[in-house]
C-alpha positions in Angstrom: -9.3 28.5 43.9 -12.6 30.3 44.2 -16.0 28.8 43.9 -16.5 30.8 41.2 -13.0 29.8 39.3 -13.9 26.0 40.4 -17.6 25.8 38.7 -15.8 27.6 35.5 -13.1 24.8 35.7 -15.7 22.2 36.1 -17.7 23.5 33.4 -14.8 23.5 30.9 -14.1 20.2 31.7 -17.5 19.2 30.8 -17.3 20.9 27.6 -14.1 19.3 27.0 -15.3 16.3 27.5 -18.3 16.5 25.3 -16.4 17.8 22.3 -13.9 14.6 22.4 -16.9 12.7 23.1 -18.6 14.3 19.8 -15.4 13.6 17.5 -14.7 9.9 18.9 -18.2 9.3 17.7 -17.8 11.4 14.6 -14.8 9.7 13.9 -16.0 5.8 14.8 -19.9 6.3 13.7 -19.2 3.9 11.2 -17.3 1.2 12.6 -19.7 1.5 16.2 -23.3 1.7 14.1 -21.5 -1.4 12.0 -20.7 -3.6 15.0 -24.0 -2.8 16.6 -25.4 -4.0 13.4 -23.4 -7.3 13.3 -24.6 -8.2 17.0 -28.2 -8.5 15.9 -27.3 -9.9 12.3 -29.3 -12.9 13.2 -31.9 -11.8 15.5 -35.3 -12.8 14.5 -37.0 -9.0 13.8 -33.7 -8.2 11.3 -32.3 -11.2 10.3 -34.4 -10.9 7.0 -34.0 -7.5 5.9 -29.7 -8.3 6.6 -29.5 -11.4 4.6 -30.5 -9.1 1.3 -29.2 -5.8 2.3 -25.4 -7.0 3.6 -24.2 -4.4 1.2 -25.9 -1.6 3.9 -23.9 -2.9 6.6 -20.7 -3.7 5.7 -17.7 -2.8 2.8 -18.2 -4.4 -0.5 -16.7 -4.8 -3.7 -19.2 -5.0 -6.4 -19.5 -7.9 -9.1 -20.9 -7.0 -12.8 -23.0 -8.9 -14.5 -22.7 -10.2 -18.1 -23.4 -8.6 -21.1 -25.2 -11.7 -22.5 -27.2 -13.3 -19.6 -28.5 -16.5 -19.8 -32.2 -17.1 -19.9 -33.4 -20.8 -17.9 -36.5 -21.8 -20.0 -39.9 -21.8 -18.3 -41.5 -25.3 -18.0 -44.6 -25.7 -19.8 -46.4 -27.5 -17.3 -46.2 -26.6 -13.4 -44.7 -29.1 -10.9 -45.5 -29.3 -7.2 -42.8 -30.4 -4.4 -43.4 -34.0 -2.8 -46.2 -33.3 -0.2 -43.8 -34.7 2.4 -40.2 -36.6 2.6 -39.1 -38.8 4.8 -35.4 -38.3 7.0 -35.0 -41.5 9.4 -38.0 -42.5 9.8 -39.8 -39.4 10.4 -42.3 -37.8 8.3 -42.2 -34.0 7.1 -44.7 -31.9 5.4 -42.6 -30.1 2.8 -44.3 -26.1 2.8 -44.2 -26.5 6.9 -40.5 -27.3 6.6 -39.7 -24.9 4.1 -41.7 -22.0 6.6 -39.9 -23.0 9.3 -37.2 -22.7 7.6 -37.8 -19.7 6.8 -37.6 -19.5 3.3 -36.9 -16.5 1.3 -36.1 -18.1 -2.1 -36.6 -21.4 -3.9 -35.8 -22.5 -7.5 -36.0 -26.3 -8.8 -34.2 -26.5 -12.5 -34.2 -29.5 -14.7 -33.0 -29.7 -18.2 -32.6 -26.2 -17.9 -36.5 -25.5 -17.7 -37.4 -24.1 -14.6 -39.9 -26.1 -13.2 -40.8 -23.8 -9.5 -39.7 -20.3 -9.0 -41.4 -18.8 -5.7 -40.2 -15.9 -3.3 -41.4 -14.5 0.0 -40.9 -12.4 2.6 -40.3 -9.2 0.3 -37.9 -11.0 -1.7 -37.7 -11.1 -5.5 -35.7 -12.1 -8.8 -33.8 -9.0 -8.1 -32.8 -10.2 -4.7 -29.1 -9.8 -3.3 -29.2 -12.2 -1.1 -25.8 -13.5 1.1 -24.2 -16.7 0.6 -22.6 -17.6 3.3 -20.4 -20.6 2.6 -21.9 -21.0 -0.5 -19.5 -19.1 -1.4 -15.8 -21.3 -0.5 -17.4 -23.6 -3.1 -16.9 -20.7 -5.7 -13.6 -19.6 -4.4 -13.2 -23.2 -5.3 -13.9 -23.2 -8.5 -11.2 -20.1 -9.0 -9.0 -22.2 -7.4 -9.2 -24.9 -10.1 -9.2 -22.1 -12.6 -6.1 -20.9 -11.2 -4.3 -24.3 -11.6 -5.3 -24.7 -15.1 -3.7 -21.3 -16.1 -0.4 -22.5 -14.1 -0.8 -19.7 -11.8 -0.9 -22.7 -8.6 1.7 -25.7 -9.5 -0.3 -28.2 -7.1 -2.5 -28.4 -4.9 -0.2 -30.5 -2.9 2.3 -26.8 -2.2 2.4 -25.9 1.2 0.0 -22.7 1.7 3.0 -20.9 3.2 4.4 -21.2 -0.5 2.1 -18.0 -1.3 1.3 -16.7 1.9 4.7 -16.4 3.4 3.5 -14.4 5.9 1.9 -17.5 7.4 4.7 -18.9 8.8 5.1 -19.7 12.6 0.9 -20.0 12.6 -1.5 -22.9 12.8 -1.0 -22.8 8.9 2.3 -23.8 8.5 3.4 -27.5 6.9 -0.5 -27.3 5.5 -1.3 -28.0 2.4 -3.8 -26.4 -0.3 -5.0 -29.7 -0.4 -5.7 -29.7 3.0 -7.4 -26.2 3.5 -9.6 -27.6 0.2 -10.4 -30.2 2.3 -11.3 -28.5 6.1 -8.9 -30.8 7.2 -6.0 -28.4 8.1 -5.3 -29.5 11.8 -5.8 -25.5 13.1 -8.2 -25.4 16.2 -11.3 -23.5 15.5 -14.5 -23.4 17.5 -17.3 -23.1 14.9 -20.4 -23.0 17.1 -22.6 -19.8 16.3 -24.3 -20.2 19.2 -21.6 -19.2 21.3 -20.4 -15.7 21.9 -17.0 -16.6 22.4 -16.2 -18.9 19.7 -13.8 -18.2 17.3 -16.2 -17.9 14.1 -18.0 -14.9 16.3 -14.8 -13.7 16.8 -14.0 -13.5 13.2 -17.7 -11.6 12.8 -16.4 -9.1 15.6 -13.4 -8.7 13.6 -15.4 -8.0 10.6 -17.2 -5.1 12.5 -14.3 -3.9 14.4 -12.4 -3.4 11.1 -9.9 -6.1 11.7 -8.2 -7.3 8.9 -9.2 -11.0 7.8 -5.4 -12.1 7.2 -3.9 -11.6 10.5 -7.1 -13.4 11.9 -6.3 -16.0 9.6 -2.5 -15.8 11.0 -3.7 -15.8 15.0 -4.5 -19.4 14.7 -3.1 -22.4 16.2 -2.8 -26.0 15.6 -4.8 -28.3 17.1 -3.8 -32.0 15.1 -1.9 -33.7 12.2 -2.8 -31.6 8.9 -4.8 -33.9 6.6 -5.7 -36.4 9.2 -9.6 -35.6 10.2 -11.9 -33.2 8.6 -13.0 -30.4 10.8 -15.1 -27.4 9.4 -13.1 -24.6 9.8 -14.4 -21.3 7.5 -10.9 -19.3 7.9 -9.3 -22.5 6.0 -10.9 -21.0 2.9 -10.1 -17.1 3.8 -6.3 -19.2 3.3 -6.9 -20.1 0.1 -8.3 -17.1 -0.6 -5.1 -15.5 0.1 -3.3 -18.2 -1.4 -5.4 -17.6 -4.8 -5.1 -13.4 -4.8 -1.2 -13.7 -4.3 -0.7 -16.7 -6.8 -3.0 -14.7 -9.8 -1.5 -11.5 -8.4 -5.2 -10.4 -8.6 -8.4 -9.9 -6.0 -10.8 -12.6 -5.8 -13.9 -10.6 -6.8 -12.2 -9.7 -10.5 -10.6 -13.1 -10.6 -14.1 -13.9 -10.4 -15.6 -11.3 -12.9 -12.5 -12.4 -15.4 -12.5 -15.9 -15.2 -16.1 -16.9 -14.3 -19.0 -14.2 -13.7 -18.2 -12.7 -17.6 -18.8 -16.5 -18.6 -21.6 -18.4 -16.8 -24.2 -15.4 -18.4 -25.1 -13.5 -15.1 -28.1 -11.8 -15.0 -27.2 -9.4 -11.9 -24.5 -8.0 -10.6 -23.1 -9.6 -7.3 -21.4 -8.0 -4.3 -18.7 -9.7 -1.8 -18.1 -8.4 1.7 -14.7 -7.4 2.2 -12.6 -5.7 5.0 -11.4 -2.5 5.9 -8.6 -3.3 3.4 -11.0 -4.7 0.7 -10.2 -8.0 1.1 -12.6 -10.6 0.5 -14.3 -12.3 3.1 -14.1 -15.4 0.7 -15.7 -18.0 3.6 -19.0 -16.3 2.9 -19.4 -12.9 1.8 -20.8 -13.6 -1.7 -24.4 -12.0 -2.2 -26.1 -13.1 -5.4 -29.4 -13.6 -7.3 -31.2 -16.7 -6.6 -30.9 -17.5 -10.6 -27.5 -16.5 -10.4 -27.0 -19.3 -7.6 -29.0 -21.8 -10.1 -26.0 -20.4 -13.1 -23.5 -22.0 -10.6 -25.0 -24.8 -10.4 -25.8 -25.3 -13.6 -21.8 -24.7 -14.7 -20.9 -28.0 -12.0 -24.0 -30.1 -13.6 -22.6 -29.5 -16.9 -18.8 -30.6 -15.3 -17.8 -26.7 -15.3 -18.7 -26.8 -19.2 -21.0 -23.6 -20.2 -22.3 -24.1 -23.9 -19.2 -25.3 -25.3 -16.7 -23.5 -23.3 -15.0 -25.3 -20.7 -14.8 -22.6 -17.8 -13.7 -24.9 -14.8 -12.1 -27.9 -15.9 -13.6 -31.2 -15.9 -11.6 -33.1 -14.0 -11.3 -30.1 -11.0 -15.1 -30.8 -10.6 -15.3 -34.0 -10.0 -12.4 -33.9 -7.6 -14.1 -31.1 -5.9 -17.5 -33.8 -5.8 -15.5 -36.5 -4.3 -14.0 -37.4 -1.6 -11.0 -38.0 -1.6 -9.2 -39.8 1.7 -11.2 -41.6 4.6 -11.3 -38.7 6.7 -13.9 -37.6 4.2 -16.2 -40.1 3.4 -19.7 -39.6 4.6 -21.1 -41.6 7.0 -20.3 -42.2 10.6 -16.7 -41.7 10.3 -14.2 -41.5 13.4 -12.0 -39.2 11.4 -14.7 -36.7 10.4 -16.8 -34.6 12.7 -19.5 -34.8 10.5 -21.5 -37.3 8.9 -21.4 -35.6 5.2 -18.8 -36.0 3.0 -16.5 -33.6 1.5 -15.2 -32.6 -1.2 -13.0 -29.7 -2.3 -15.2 -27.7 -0.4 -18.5 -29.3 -1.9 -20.8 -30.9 0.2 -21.7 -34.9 -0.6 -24.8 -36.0 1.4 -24.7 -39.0 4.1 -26.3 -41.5 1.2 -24.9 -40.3 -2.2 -26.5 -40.4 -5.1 -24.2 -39.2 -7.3 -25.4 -35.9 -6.2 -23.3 -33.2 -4.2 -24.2 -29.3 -2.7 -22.8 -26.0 -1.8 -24.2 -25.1 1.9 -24.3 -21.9 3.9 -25.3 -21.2 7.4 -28.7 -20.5 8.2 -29.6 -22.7 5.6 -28.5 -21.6 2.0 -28.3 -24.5 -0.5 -27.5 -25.1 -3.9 -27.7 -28.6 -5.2 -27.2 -30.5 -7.6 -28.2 -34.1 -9.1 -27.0 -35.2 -12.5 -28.3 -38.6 -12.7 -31.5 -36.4 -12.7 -30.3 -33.2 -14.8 -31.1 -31.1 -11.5 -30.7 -28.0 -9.7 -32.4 -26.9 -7.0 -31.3 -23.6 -4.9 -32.6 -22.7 -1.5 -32.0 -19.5 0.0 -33.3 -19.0 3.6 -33.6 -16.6 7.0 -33.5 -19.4 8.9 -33.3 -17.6 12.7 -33.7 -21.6 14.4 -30.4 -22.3 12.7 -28.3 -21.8 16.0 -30.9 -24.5 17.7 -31.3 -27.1 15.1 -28.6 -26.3 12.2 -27.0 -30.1 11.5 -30.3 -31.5 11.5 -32.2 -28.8 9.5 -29.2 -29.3 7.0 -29.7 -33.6 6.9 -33.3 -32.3 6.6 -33.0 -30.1 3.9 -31.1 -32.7 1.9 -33.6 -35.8 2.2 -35.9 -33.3 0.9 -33.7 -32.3 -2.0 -33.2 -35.9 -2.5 -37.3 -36.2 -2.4 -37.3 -33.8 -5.3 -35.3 -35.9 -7.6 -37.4 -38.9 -6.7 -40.4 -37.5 -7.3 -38.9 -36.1 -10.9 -37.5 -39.6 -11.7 -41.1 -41.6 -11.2 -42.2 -39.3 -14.1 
């Protein structure tokens, strides 16, 4: 071979190689620009703009809002937070806590009048803004829907009873009851902070275009199903799939059908989904903050909406208490946390009758009857990683604060 034949070779080469280069990138732009999104979800310079723009990063199916939307009455006079609140002893100032919370969205609700509406960081009413597990408490409420209409026999069937394809994973011999309950037995590393843990994973597998199911069906067991409560977000993607195979339907129109038409939306919502549009139900809701304060208002009122019963009664306050020792709240040997659960519903470490829906990163709705209350918080918080279980016992005493300072009037 000459010189001459070997620089033309070599120069071909190149050219090849550039061309395949250009279509690999051609052809995976999407799914490569979408995982280097994902890495810096939570970073501190971005982390705002992606809680309200989710819909820009990832596949979504889109919500619609009702034709009849509900309208909250404004208070006639204003009402200003508790200056502090107290959690074990220590003293917080309550607009410092709420900063360093980072707090993009705030709404306090009683009687229906809205008594504080405030926004920041570019957010407004119009705001999309993602649930995170705010979310499995809705997918929740479907669920109970889904029993009253026959379409689920009991919540004590066996997961793999409509999700076949479960069998031989972490998920077979569980319950529904038990997924309801984070109390499945399948190991699962939930820890945000580290790269490896299986929740990451799942957000890798999100980017990646994975499909959430055969996540779901990669995991193991770890103890006896129903024994101890251990968070575990792909124990609602099961029900999720146990609710879209038992209504034959997916969960964002068993949503628009059975709840969204009914609870007067004001905005449309989005959920995330997969490559094969299926719903990341363990967090992918994004909705309004008033929309938020709707669903609360529908478990205040016992999942009753002006006269119509649109989750029953008695699936709401199961899904408010708790139900077995493994999860009361309180320092509890079979719980690794201190708050007690519900069918996925929060209930705080001193109960007041009240109960919440919780996200990462600190997303909140909650809710106090004895008070008539709903108060929803919707944050950025980027210090989640560092102080998350004690910004969320925070976040609660201060909720709690709120309805103290409404009952002395």
């Amino acid at each position: 071979m000459t010189a001459r034949t070997s620089s033309r070779a070599k120069k071909a080469l190149m050219h090849g190689s550039i061309t395949v280069l250009a279509i690999l990138l051609f052809v995976y732009w999407g799914t490569l620009s979408r995982l280097a999104q994902t890495i810096v979800l939570f970073e501190k310079p971005f982390i705002v703009e992606n809680f309200r723009s989710m819909k820009d990063v990832f596949r979504a199916t889109t919500i619609h809002k009702s034709g009849a939307p509900f309208q909250f009455e404004q208070a006639p006079k204003a009402f200003s937070l508790p200056k502090n609140f107290a959690y074990e002893g220590e003293s917080f100032t309550t607009r410092d806590f709420l900063s360093n919370t980072i707090t993009n969205g705030l709404i306090v609700i009683q009687n229906d009048q809205v008594l504080l509406e405030e926004y920041s960081l570019g957010h407004s009413a119009e705001t999309q803004h993602i649930s995170w597990s705010m979310a499995k408490s809705v997918v929740s409420a479907l669920i109970g829907i889904a029993l009253e209409e026959g379409h689920i026999k009991s919540i004590d069937d066996l997961v793999t009873d409509y999700a076949p394809e479960l069998m031989g994973t972490g998920y077979e011999g569980v319950t529904l009851k038990n997924v309801l309950q984070m109390s499945s037995g399948v190991e699962f590393n939930e820890d945000y902070a580290d790269f490896f843990s299986d929740i990451n994973r799942f957000g890798r597998t999100v980017a990646l275009g994975g499909s959430f199911d055969e996540f779901a069906a990669s995991l193991k067991r770890a103890r006896e199903p129903g024994t101890f409560n251990h968070y575990v977000s792909v124990d609602t993607h099961v029900i999720g799939m146990v609710l879209s195979r038992a209504t034959e339907t997916s969960l964002s129109q068993y949503m628009q059908e059975k709840l969204w038409n009914k609870i007067g939306s004001e905005h449309d919502a989005y959920w995330i989904t997969d490559d094969n549009d299926v719903e990341m139900a363990l967090g992918g809701l994004n909705i309004t903050l008033r929309d938020y304060a709707r669903l609360g208002r529908l478990y205040l009122n016992k999942g009753n909406w002006n006269g119509e019963q649109v989750v029953p009664a008695d699936w709401v306050q199961r899904s408010v208490t708790p139900e077995g020792q493994h999860v009361q709240p309180g320092d509890n040997p079979n719980s690794s946390s201190t708050f007690g659960y519900g069918f996925q519903w929060w209930i705080p470490e001193q109960p007041q009758g009240d109960f919440f829906a919780a996200g990462i990163y600190n997303q909140y709705i909650y809710v106090h009857p004895e008070q008539n209350l709903v108060v929803v918080k919707l944050s950025s918080n980027y210090h989640f990683t560092e102080d998350g279980d004690n910004s969320k016992k925070q976040t609660i005493a201060l909720m709690q604060s709120i309805a103290a300072k409404l009952g002395e009037t």
